[in-house]
C-alpha positions as CSV (number, residue, x, y, z in Angstrom):
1,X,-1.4,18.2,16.4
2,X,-4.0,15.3,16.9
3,X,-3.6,11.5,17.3
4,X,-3.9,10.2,13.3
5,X,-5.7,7.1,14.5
6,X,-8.5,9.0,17.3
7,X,-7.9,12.8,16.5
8,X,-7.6,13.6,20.2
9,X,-5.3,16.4,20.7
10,X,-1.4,15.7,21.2
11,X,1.5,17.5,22.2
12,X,4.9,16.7,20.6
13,X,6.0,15.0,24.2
14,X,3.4,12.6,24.7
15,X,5.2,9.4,23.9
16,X,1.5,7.9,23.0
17,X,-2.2,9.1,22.6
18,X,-3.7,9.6,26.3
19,X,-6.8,8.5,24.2
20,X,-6.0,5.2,22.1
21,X,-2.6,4.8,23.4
22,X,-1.7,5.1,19.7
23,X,1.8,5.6,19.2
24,X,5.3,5.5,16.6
25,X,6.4,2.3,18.1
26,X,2.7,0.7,17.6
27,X,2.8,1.6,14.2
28,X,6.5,0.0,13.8
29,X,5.2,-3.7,14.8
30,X,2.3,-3.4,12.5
31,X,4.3,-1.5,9.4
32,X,7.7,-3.3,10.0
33,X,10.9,-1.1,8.5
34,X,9.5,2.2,6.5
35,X,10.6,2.3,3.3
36,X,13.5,4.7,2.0
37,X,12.1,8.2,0.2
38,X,13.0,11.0,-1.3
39,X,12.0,14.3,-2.0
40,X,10.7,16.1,-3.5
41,X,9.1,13.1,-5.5
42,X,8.7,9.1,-4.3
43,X,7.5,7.2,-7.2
44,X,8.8,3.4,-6.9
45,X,5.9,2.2,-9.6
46,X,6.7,4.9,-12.1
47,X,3.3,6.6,-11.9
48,X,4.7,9.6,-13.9
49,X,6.1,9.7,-16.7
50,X,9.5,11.5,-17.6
51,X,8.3,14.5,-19.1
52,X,5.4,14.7,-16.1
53,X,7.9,14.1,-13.4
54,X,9.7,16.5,-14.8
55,X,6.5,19.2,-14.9
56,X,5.8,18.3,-11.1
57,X,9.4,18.7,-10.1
58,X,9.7,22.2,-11.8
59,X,6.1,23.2,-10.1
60,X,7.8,22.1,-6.8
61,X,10.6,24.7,-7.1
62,X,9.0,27.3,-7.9
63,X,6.6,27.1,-5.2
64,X,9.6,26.1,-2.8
65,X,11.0,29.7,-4.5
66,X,8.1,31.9,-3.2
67,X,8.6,29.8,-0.2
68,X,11.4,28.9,0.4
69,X,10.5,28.4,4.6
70,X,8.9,25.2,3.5
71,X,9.8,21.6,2.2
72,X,7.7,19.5,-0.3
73,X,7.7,15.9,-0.6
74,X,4.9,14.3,-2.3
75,X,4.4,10.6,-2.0
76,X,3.0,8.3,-4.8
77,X,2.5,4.7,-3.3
78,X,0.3,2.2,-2.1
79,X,-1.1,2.3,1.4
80,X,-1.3,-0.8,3.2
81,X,-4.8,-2.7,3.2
82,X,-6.3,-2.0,6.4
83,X,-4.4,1.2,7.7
84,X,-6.1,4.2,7.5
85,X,-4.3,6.5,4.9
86,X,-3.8,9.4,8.1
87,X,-1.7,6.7,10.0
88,X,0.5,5.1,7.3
89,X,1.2,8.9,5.9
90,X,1.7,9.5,9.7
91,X,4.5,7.0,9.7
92,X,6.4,7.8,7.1
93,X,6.8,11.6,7.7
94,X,8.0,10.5,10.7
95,X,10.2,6.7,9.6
96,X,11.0,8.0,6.0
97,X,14.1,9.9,6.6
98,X,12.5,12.8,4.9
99,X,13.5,15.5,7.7
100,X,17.6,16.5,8.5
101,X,18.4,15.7,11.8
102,X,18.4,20.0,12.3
103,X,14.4,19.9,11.1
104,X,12.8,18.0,13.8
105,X,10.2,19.9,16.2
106,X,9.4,23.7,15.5
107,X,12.2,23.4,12.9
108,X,10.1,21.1,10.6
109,X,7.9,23.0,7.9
110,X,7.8,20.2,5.9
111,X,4.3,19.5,3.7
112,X,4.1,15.5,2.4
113,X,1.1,14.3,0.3
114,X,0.9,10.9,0.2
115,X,-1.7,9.6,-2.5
116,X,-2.5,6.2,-3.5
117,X,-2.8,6.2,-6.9
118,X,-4.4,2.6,-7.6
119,X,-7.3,3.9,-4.8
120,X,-7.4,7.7,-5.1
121,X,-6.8,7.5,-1.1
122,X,-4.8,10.9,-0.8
123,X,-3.9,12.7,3.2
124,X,-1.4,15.5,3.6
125,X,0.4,16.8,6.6
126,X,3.0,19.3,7.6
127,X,5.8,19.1,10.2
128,X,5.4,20.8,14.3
129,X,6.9,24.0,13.0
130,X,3.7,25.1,10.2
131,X,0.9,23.3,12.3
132,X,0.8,26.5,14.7
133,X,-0.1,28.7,11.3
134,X,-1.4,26.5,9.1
135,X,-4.6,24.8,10.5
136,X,-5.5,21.2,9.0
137,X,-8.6,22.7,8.1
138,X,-6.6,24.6,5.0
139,X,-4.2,21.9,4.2
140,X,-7.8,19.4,3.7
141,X,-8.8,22.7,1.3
142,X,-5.7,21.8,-1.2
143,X,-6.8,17.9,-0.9
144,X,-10.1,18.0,-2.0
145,X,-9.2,20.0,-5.1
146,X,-6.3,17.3,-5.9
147,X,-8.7,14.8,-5.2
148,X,-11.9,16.5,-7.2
149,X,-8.8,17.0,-10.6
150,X,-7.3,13.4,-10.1
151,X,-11.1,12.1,-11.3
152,X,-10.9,14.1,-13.9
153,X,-7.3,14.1,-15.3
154,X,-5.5,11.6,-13.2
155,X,-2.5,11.8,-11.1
156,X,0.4,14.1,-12.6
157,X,-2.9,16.9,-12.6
158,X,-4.3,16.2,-9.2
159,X,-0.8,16.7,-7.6
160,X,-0.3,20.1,-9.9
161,X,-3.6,20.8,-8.2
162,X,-2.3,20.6,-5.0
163,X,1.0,22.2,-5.2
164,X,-1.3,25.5,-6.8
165,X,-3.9,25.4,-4.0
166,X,-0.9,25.1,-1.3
167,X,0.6,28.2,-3.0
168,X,-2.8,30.1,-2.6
169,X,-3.5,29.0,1.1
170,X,0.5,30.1,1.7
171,X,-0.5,33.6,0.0
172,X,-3.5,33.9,2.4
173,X,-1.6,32.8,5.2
174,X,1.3,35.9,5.0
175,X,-1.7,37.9,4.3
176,X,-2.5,36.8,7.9
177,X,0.2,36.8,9.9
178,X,0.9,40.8,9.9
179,X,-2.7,41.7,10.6
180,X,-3.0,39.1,13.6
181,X,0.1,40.9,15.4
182,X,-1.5,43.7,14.7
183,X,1.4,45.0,12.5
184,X,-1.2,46.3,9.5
185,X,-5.1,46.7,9.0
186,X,-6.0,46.3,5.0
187,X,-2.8,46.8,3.5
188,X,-0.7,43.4,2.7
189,X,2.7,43.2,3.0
190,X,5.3,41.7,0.1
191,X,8.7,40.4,0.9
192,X,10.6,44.5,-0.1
193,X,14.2,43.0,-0.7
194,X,12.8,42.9,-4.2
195,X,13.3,46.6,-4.7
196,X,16.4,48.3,-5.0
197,X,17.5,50.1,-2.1
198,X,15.4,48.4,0.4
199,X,15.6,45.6,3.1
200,X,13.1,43.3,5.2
201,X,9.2,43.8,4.9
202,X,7.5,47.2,3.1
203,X,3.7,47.2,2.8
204,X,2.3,47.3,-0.4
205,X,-1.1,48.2,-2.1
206,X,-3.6,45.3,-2.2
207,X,-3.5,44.8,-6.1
208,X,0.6,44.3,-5.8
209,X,1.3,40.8,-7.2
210,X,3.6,39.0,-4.8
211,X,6.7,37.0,-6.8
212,X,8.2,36.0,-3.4
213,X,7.0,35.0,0.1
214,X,9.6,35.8,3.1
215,X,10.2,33.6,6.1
216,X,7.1,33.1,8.8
């Protein structure tokens, strides 16, 4: 991972940035008590409506379905006046009481995005346990298209935006994994405890669709 305020490389143990000296603790005197959340949606101002909320929350579980290795929790509230977005979403993934006590470390595969609706400031991030396969470089990917619809067709759109990017990156990524042990060349692999009679992982012709993910 990298410091949120310098983006100088960090290890889970480093109890501050070597860098900035940047730490949790910093961020508590400045941000005070974090504020309670919930997943998979935080809305204190109401920015959806009932029947969006509703929408969003349904588009949540069935992404958490084809993955169900991974948590959502998507954030809609203001960021604090002169803290970078990176730093107060920092904060609360790790103040918010959005992780069990069992998924801390490796364990979390958490994904938040926190977005601002009265700026458009949006930043996502995943727990330790996704960062190892799922570079920031990807996760920016499924920001800038929420950020490029939420111009267009405002916030419940943006985050639906999001959630189907995150699915395609996710696709991509499983695609991945087999070929970079060296498990397949071309063919891709679908999750085979969908068809009768079989267990685990079966590869499957590229034009397969995949209903289902399995576990990293």
């Amino acid at each position: 991972m990298r410091c949120p305020a310098c983006q100088s490389p960090l290890t889970e143990s480093d109890p501050a940035c070597r860098q900035c000296g940047f730490s949790l603790e910093v961020a508590d005197r400045v941000l005070g008590i974090a504020p309670s959340l919930d997943k998979p949606i935080t809305d204190p101002d109401q920015h959806l409506g009932k029947l969006a909320r509703a929408r969003v929350k349904r588009s949540i579980e069935q992404l958490q379905r084809k993955h169900p290795q991974i948590g959502i929790a998507i954030l809609l509230m203001s960021i604090p006046a002169q803290v970078p977005a990176a730093i107060y979403a920092f904060w609360l993934f790790n103040r918010g009481q959005l992780n069990s006590a069992i998924d801390q470390g490796g364990a979390n595969h958490l994904v938040i995005l926190l977005l601002d609706p009265a700026t458009g400031q949006m930043v996502s991030m995943t727990g330790y346990g996704l960062e190892p396969f799922f570079p920031q470089s990807q996760l920016q990917l499924c920001v800038n298209v929420a950020a490029q619809q939420l111009q267009r067709d405002g916030v419940p759109a943006a985050i639906e935006a999001f959630l189907a990017e995150l699915d395609a990156q996710l696709r991509q990524l499983h695609r991945q994994i087999p070929r970079g042990f060296g498990l397949c060349d071309e063919d891709q692999w679908h999750d085979s405890s969908q068809d009768p009679g079989t267990h685990g992982y079966a590869r499957a012709p590229s034009s397969r669709n995949e209903e289902r993910e399995d576990e990293f």
